[in-house]
Structure formats: structure tokens, C-alpha cells
mmCIF file as Biopython writes it, N, C-alpha, C and O atoms, coordinates in Angstrom:
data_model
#
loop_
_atom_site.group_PDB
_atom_site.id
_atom_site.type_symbol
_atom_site.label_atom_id
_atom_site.label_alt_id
_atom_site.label_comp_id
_atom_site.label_asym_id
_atom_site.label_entity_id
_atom_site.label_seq_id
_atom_site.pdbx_PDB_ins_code
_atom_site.Cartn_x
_atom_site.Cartn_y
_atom_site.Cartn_z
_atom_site.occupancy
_atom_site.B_iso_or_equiv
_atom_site.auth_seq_id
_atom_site.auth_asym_id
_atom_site.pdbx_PDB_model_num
ATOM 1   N N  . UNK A ? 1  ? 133.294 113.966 99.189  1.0 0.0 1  A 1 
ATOM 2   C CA . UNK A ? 1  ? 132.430 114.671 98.274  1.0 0.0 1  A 1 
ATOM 3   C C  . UNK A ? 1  ? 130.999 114.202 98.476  1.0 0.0 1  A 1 
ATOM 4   O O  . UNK A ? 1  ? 130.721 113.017 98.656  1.0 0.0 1  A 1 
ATOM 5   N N  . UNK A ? 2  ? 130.062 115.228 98.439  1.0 0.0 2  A 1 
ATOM 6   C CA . UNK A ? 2  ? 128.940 114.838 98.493  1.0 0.0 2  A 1 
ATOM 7   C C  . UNK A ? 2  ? 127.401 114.778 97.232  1.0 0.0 2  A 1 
ATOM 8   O O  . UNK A ? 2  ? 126.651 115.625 96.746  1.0 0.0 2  A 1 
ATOM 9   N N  . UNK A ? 3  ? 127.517 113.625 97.157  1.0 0.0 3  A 1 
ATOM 10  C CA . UNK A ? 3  ? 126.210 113.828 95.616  1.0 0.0 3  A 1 
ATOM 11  C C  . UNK A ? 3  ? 124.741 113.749 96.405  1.0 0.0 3  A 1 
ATOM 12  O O  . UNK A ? 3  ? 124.323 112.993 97.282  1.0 0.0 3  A 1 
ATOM 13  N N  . UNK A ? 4  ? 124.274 114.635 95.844  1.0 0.0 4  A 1 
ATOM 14  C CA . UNK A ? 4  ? 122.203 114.583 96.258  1.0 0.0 4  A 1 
ATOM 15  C C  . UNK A ? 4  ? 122.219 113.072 95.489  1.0 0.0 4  A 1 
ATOM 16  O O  . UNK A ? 4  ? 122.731 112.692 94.437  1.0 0.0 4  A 1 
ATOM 17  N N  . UNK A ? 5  ? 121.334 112.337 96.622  1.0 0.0 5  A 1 
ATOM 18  C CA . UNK A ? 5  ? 120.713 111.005 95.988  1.0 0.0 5  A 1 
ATOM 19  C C  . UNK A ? 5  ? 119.308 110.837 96.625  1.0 0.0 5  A 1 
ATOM 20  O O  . UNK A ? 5  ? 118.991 110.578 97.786  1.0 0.0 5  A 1 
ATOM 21  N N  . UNK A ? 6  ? 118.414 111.105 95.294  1.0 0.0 6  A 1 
ATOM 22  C CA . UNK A ? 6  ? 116.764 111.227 95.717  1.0 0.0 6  A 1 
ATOM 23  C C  . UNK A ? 6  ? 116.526 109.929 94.997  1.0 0.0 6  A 1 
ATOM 24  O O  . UNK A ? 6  ? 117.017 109.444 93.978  1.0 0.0 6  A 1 
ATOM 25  N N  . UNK A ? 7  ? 115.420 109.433 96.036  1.0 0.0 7  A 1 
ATOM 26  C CA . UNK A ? 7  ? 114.511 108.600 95.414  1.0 0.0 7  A 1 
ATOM 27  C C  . UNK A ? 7  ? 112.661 108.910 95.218  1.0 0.0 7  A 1 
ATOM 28  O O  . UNK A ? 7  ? 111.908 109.543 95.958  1.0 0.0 7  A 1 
ATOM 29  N N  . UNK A ? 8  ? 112.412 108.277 94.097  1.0 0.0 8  A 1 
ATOM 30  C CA . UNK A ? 8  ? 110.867 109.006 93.746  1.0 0.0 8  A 1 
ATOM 31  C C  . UNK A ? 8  ? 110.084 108.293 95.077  1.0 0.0 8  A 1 
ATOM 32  O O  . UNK A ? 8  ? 110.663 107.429 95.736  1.0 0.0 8  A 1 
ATOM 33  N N  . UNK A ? 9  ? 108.939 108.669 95.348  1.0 0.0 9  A 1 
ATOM 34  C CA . UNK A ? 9  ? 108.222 108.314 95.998  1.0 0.0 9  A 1 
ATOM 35  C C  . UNK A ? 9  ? 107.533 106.561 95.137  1.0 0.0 9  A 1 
ATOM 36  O O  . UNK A ? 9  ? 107.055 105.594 95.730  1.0 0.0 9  A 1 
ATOM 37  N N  . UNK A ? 10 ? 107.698 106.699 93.982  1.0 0.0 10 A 1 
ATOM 38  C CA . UNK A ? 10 ? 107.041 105.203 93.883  1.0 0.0 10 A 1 
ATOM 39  C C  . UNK A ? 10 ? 108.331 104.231 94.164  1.0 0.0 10 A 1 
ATOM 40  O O  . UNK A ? 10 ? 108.180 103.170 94.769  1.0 0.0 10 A 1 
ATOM 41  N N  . UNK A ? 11 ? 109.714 104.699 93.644  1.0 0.0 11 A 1 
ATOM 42  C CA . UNK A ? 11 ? 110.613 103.733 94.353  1.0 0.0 11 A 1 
ATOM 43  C C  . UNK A ? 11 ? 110.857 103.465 95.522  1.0 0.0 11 A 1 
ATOM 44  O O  . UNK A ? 11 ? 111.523 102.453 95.738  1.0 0.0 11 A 1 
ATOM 45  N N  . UNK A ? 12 ? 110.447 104.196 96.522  1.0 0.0 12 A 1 
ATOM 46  C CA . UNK A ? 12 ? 110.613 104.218 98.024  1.0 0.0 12 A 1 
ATOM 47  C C  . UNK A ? 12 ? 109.707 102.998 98.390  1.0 0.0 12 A 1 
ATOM 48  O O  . UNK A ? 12 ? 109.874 102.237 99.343  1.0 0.0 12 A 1 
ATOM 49  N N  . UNK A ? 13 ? 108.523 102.948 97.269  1.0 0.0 13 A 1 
ATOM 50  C CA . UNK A ? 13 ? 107.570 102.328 97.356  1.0 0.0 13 A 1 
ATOM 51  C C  . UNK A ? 13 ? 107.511 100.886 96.879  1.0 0.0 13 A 1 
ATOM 52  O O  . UNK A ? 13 ? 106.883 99.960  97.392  1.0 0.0 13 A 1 
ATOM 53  N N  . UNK A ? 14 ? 108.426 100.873 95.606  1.0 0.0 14 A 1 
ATOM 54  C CA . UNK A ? 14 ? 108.102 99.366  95.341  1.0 0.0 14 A 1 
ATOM 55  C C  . UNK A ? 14 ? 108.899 98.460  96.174  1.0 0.0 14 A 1 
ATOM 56  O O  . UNK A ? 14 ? 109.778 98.749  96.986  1.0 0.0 14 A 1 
ATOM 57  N N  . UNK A ? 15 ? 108.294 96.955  95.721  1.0 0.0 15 A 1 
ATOM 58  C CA . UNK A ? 15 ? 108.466 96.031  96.795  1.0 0.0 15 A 1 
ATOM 59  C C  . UNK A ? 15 ? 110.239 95.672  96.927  1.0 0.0 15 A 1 
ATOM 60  O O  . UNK A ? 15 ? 110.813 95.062  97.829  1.0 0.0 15 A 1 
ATOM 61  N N  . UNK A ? 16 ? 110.600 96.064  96.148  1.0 0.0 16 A 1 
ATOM 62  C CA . UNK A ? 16 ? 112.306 95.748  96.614  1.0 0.0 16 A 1 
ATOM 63  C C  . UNK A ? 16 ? 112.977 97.236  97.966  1.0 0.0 16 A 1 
ATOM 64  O O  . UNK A ? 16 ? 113.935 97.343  98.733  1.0 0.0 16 A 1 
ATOM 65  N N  . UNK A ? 17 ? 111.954 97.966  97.635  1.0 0.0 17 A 1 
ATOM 66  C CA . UNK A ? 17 ? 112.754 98.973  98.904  1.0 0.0 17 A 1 
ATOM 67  C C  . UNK A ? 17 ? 111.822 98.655  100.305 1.0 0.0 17 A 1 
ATOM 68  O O  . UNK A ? 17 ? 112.248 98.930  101.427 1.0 0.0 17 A 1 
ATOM 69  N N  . UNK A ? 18 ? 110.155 97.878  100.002 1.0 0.0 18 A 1 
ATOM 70  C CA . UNK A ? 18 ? 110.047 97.330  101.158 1.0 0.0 18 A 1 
ATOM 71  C C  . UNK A ? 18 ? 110.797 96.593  101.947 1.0 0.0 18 A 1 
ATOM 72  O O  . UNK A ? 18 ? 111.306 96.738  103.058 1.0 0.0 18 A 1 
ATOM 73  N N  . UNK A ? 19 ? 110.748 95.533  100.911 1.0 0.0 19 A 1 
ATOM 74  C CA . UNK A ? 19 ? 111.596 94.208  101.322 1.0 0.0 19 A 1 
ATOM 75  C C  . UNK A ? 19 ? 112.782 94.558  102.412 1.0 0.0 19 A 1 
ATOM 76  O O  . UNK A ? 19 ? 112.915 94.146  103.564 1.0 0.0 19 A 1 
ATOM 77  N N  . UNK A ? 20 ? 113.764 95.650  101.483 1.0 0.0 20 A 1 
ATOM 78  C CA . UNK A ? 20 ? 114.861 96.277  102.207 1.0 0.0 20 A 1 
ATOM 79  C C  . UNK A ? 20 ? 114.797 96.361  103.024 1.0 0.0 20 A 1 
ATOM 80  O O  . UNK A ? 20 ? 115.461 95.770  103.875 1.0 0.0 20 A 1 
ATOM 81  N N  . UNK A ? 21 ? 113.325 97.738  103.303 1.0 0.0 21 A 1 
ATOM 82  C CA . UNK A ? 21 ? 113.494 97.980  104.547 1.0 0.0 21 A 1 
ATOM 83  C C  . UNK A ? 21 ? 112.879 97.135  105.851 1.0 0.0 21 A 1 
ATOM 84  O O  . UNK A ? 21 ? 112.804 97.468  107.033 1.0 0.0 21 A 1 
ATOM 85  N N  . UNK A ? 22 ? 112.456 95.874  105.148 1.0 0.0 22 A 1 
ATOM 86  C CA . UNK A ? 22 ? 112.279 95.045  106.535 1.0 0.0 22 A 1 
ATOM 87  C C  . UNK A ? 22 ? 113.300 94.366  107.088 1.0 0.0 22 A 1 
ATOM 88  O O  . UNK A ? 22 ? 113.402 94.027  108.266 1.0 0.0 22 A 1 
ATOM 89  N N  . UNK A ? 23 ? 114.107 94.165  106.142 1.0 0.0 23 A 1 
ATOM 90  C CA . UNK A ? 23 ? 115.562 93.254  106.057 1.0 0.0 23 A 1 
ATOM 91  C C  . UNK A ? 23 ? 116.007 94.210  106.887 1.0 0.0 23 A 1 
ATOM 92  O O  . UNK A ? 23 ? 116.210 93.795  108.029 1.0 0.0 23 A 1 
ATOM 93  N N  . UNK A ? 24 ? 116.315 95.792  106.637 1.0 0.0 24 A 1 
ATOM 94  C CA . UNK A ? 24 ? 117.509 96.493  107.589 1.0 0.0 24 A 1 
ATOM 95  C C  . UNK A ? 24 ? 116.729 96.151  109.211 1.0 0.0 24 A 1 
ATOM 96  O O  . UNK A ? 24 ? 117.204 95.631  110.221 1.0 0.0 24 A 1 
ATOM 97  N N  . UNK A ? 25 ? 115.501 96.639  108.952 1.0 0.0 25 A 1 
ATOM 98  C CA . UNK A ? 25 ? 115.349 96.733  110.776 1.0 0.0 25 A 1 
ATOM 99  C C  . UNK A ? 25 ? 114.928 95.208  111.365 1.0 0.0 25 A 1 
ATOM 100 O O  . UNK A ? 25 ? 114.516 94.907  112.485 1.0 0.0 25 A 1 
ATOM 101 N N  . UNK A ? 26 ? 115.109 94.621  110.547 1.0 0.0 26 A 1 
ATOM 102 C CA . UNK A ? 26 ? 115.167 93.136  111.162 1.0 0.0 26 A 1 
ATOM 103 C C  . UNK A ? 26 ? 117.112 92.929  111.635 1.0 0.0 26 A 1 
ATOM 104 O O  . UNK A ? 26 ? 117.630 92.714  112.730 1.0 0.0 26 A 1 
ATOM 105 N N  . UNK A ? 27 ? 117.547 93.060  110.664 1.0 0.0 27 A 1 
ATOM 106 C CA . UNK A ? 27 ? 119.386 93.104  111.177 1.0 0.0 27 A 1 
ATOM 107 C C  . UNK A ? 27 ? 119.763 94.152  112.180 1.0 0.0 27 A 1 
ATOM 108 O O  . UNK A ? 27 ? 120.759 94.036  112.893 1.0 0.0 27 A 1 
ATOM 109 N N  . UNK A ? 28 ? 118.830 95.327  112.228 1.0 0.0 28 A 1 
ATOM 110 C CA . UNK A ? 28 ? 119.105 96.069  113.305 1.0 0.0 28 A 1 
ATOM 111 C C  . UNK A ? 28 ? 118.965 95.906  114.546 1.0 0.0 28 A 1 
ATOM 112 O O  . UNK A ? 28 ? 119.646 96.396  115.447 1.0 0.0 28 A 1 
ATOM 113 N N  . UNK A ? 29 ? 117.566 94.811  114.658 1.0 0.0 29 A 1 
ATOM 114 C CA . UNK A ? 29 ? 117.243 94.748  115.965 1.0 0.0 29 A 1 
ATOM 115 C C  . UNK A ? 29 ? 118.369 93.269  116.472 1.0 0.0 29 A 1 
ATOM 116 O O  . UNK A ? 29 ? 118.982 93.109  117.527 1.0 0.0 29 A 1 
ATOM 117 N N  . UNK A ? 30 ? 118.306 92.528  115.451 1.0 0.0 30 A 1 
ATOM 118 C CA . UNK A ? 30 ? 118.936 90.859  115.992 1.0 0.0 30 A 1 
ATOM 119 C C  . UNK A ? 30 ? 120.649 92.055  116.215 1.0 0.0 30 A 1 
ATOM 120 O O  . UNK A ? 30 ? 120.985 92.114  117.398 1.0 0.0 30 A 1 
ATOM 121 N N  . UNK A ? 31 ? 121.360 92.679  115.471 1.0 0.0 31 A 1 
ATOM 122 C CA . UNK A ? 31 ? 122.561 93.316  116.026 1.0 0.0 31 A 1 
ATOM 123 C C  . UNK A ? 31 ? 122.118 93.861  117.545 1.0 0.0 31 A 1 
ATOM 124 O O  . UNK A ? 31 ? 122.435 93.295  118.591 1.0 0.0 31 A 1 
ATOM 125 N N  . UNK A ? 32 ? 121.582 94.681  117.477 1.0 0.0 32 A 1 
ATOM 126 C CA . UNK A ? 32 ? 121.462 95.632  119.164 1.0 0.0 32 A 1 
ATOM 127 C C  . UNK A ? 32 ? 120.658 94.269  120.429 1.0 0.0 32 A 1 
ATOM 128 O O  . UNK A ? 32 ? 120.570 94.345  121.654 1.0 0.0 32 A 1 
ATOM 129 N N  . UNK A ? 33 ? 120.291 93.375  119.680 1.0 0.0 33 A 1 
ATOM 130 C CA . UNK A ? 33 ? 120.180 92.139  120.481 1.0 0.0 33 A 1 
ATOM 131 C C  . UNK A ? 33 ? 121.327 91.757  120.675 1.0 0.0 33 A 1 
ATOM 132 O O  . UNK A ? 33 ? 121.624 91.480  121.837 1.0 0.0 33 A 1 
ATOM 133 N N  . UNK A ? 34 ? 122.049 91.657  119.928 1.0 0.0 34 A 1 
ATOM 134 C CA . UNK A ? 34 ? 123.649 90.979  120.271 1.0 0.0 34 A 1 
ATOM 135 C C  . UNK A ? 34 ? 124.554 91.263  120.806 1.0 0.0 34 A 1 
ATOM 136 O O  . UNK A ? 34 ? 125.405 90.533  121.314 1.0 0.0 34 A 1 
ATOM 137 N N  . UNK A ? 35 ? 124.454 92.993  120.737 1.0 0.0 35 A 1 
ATOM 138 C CA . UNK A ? 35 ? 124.903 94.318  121.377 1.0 0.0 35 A 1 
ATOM 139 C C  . UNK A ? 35 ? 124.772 93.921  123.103 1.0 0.0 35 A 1 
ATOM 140 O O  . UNK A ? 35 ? 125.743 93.854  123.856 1.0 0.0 35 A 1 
ATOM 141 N N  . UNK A ? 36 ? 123.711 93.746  123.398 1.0 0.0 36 A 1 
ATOM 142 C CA . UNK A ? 36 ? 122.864 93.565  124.745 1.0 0.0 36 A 1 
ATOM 143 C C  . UNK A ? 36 ? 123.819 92.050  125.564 1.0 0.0 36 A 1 
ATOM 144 O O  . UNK A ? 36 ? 123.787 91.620  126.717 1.0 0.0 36 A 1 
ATOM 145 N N  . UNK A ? 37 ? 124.527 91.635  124.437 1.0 0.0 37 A 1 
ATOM 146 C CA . UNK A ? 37 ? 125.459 90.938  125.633 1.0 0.0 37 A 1 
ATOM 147 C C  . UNK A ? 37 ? 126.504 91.158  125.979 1.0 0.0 37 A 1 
ATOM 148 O O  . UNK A ? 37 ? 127.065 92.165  125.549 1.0 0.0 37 A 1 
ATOM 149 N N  . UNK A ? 38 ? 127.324 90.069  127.123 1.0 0.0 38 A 1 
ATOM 150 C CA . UNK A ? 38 ? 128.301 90.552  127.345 1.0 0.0 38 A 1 
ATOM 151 C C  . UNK A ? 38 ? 129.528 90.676  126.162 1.0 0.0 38 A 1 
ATOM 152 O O  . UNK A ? 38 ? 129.678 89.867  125.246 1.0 0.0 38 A 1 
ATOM 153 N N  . UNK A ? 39 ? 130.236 91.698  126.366 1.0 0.0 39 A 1 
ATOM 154 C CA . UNK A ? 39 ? 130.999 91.854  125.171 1.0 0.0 39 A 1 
ATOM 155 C C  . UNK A ? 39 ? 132.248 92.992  125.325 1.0 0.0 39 A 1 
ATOM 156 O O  . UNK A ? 39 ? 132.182 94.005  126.021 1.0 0.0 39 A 1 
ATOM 157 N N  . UNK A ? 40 ? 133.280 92.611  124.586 1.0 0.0 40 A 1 
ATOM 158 C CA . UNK A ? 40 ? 134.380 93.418  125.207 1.0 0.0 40 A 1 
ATOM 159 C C  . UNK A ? 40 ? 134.139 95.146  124.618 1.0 0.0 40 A 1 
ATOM 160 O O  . UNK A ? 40 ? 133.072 95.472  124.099 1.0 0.0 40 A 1 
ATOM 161 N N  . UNK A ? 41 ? 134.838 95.743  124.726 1.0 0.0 41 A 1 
ATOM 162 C CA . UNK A ? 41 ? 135.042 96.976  123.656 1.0 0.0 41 A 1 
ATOM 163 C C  . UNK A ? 41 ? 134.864 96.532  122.388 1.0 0.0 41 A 1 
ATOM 164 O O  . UNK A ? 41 ? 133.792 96.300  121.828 1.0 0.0 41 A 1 
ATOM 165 N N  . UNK A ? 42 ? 136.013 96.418  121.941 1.0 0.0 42 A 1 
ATOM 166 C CA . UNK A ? 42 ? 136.092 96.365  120.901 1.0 0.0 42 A 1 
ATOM 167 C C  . UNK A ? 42 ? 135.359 95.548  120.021 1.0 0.0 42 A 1 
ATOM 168 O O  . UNK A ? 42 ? 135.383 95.986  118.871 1.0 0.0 42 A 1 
ATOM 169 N N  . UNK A ? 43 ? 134.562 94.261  120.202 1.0 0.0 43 A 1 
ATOM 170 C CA . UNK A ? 43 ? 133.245 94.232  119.745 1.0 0.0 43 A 1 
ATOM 171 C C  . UNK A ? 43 ? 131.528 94.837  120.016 1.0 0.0 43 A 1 
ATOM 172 O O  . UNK A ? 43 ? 130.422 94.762  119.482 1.0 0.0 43 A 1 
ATOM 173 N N  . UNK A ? 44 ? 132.217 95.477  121.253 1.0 0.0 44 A 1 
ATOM 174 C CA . UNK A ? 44 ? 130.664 96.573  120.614 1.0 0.0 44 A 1 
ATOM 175 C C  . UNK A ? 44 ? 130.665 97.919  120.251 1.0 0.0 44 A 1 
ATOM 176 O O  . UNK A ? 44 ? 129.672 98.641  120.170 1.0 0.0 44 A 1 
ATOM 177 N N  . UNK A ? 45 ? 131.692 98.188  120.062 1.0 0.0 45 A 1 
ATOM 178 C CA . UNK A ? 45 ? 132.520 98.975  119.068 1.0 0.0 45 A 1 
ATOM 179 C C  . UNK A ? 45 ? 132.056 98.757  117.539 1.0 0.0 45 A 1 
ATOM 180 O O  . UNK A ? 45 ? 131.712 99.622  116.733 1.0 0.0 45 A 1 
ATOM 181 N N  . UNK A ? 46 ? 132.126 97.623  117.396 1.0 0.0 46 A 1 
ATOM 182 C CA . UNK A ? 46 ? 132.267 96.921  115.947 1.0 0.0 46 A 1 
ATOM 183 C C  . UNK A ? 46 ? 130.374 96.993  116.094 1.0 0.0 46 A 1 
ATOM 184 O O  . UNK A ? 46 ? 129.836 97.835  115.375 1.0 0.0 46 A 1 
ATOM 185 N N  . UNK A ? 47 ? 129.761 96.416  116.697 1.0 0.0 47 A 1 
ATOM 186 C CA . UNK A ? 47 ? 128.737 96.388  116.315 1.0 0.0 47 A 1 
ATOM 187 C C  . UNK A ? 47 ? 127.570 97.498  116.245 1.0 0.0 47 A 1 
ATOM 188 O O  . UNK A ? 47 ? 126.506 97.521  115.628 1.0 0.0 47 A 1 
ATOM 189 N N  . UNK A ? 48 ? 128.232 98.470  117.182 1.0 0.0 48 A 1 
ATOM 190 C CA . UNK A ? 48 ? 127.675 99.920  117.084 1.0 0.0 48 A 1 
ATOM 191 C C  . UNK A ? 48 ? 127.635 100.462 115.824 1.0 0.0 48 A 1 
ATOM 192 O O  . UNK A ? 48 ? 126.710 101.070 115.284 1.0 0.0 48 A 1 
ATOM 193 N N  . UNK A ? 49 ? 129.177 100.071 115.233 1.0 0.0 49 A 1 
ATOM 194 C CA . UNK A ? 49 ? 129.383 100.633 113.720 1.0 0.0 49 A 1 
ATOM 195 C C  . UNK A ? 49 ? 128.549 100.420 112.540 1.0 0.0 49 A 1 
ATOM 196 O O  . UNK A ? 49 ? 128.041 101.130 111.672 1.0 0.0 49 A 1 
ATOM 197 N N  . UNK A ? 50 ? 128.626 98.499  112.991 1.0 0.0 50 A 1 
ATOM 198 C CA . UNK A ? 50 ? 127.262 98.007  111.779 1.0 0.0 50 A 1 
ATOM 199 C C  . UNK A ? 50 ? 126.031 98.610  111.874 1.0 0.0 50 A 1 
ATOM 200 O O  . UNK A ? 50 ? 125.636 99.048  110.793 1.0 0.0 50 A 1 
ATOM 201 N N  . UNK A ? 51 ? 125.165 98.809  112.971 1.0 0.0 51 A 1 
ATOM 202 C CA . UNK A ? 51 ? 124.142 99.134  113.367 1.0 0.0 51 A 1 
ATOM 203 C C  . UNK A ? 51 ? 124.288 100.649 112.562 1.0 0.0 51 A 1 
ATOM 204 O O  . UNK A ? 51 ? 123.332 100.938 111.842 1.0 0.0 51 A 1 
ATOM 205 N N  . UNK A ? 52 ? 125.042 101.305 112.611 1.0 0.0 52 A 1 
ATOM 206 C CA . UNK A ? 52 ? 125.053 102.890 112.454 1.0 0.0 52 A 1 
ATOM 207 C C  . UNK A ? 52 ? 124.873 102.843 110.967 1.0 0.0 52 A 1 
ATOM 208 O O  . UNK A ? 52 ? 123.951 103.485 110.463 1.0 0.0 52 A 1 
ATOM 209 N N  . UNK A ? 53 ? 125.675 102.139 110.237 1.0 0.0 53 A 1 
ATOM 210 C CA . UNK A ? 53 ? 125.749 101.691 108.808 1.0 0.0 53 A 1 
ATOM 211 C C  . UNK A ? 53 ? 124.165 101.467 108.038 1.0 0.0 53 A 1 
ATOM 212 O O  . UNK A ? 53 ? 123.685 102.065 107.075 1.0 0.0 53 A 1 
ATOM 213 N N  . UNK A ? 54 ? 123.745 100.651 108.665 1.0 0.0 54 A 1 
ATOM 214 C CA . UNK A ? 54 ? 122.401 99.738  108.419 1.0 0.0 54 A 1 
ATOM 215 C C  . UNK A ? 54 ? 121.115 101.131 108.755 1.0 0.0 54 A 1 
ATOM 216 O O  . UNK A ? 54 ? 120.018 101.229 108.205 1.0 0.0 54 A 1 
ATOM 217 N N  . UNK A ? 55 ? 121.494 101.734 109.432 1.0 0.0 55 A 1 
ATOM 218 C CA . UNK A ? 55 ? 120.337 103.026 109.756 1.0 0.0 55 A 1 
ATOM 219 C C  . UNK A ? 55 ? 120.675 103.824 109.150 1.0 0.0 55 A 1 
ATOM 220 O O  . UNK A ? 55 ? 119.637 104.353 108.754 1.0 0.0 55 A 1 
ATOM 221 N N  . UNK A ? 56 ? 121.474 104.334 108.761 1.0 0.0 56 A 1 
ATOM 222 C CA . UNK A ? 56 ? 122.051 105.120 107.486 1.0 0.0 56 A 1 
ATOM 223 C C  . UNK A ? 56 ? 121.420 104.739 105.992 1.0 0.0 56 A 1 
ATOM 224 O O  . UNK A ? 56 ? 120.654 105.453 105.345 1.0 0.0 56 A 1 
ATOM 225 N N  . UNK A ? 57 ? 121.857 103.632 105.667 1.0 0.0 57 A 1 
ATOM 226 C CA . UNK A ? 57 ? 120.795 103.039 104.948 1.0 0.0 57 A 1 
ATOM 227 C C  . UNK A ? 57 ? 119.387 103.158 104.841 1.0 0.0 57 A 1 
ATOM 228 O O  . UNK A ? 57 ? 118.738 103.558 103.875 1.0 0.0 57 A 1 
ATOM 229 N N  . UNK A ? 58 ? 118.882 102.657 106.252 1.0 0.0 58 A 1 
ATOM 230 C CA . UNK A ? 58 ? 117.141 103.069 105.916 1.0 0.0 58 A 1 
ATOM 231 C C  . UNK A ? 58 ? 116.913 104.021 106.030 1.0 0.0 58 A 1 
ATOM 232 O O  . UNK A ? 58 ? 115.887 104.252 105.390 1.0 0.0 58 A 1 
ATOM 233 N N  . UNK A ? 59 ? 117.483 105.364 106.804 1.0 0.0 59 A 1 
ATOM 234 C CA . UNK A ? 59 ? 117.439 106.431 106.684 1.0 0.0 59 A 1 
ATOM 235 C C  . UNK A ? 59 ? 117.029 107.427 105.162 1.0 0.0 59 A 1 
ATOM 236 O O  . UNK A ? 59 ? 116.197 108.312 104.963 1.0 0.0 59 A 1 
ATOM 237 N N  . UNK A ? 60 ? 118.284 106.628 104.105 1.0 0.0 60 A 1 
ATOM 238 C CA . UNK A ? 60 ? 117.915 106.583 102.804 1.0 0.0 60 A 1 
ATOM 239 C C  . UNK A ? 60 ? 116.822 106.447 102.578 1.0 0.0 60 A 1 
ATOM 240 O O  . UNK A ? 60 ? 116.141 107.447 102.806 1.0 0.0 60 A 1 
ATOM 241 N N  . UNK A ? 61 ? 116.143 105.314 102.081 1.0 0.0 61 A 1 
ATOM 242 C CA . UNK A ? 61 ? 115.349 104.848 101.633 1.0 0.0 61 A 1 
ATOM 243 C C  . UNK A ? 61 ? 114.135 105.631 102.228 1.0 0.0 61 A 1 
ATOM 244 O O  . UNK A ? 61 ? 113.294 105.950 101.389 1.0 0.0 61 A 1 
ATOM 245 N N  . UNK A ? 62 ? 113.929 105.937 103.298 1.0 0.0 62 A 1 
ATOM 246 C CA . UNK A ? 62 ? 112.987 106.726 103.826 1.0 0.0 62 A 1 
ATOM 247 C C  . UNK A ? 62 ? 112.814 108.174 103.648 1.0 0.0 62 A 1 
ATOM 248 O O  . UNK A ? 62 ? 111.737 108.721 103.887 1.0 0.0 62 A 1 
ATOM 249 N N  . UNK A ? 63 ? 114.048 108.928 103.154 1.0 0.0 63 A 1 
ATOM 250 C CA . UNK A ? 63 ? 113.897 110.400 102.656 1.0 0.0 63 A 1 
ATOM 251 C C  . UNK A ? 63 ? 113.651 110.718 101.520 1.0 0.0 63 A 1 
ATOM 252 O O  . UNK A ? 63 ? 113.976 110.135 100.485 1.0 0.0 63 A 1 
ATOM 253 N N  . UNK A ? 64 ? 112.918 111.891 101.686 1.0 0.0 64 A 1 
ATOM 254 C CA . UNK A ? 64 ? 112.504 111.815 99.586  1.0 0.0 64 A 1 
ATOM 255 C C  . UNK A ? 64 ? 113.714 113.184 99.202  1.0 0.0 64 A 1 
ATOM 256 O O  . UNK A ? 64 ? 113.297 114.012 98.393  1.0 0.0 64 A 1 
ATOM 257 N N  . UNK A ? 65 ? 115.094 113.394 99.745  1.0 0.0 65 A 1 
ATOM 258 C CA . UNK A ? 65 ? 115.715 113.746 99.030  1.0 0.0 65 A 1 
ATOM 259 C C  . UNK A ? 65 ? 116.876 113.565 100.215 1.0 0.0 65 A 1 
ATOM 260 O O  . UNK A ? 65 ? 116.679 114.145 101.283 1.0 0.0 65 A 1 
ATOM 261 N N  . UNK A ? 66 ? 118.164 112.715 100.030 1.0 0.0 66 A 1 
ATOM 262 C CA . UNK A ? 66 ? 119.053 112.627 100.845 1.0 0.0 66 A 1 
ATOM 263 C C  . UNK A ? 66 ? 120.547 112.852 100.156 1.0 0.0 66 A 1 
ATOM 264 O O  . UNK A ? 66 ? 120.801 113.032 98.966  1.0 0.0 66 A 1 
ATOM 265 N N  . UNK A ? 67 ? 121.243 112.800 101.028 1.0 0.0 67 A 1 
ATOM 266 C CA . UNK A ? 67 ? 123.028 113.518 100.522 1.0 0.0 67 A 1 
ATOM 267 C C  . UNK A ? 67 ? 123.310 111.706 101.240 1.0 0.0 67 A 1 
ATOM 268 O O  . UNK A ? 67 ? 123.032 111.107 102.279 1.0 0.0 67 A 1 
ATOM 269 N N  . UNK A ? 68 ? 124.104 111.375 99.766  1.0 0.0 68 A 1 
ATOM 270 C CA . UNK A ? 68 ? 125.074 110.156 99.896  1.0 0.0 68 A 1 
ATOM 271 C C  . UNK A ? 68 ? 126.480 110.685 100.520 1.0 0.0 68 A 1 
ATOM 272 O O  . UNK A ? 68 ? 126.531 111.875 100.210 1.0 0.0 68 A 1 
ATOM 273 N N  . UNK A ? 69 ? 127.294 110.443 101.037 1.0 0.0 69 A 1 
ATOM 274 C CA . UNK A ? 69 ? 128.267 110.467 101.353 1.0 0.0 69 A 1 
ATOM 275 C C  . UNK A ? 69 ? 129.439 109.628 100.911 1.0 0.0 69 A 1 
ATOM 276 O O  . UNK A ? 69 ? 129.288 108.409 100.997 1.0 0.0 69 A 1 
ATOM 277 N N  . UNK A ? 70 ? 130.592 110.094 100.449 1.0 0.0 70 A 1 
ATOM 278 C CA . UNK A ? 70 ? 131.195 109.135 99.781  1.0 0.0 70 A 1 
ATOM 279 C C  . UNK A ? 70 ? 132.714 108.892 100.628 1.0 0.0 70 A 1 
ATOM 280 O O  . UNK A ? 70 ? 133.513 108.043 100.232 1.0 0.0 70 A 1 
#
């Protein structure tokens, strides 16, 4: 099922959705750094997933009207 989940432009704005969003693309990049080694399937499998998760996320935070997915 899918619910509309908007955020106002000043929440996008205050400092806890900054913060966020430095936190996600800081975990995004140290993951696809980690990605970049050697590694079997099935952990970069796994870490593709987190990564996909975590951009999904800021993806959020960055649209001024997005569909949550449940």
C-alpha cells in the first residue's frame, strides 16, 4: 500500500534533516567504498541493498512530495 508522505520545505530544512542528510551520503559513500573491494556475491549483494535503502531515504528528504512505500 502506498501513503503520500510530504515534507514542508522548512522541515526539509531544519537542522535534523540536514544532519540526516549528511549522515546518509556519508554511509553511502564509506558503503560503495566497501563495495569497491574484493567481495563475494553475496556480500555485494547485501551491500548494494543497504546502499539502495539509504538513497531511498535521501531521496525522501529531498522531495517536496514523495510516495512511502510500505
Amino acid at each position: 500500500m502506498e501513503t503520500p508522505l510530504e515534507f514542508t520545505q522548512d522541515e526539509r530544512r531544519c537542522t535534523f534533516a540536514l544532519k540526516l542528510e549528511q549522515y546518509l551520503i556519508s554511509r553511502i559513500d564509506g558503503l560503495r567504498k566497501q563495495n569497491d573491494g574484493d567481495r563475494n556475491w553475496d556480500e555485494t549483494a547485501k551491500l548494494r541493498g543497504r546502499i539502495a535503502e539509504l538513497k531511498i531515504l535521501r531521496e525522501l528528504m529531498a522531495k517536496e512530495s514523495a510516495v512511502l512505500r510500505e
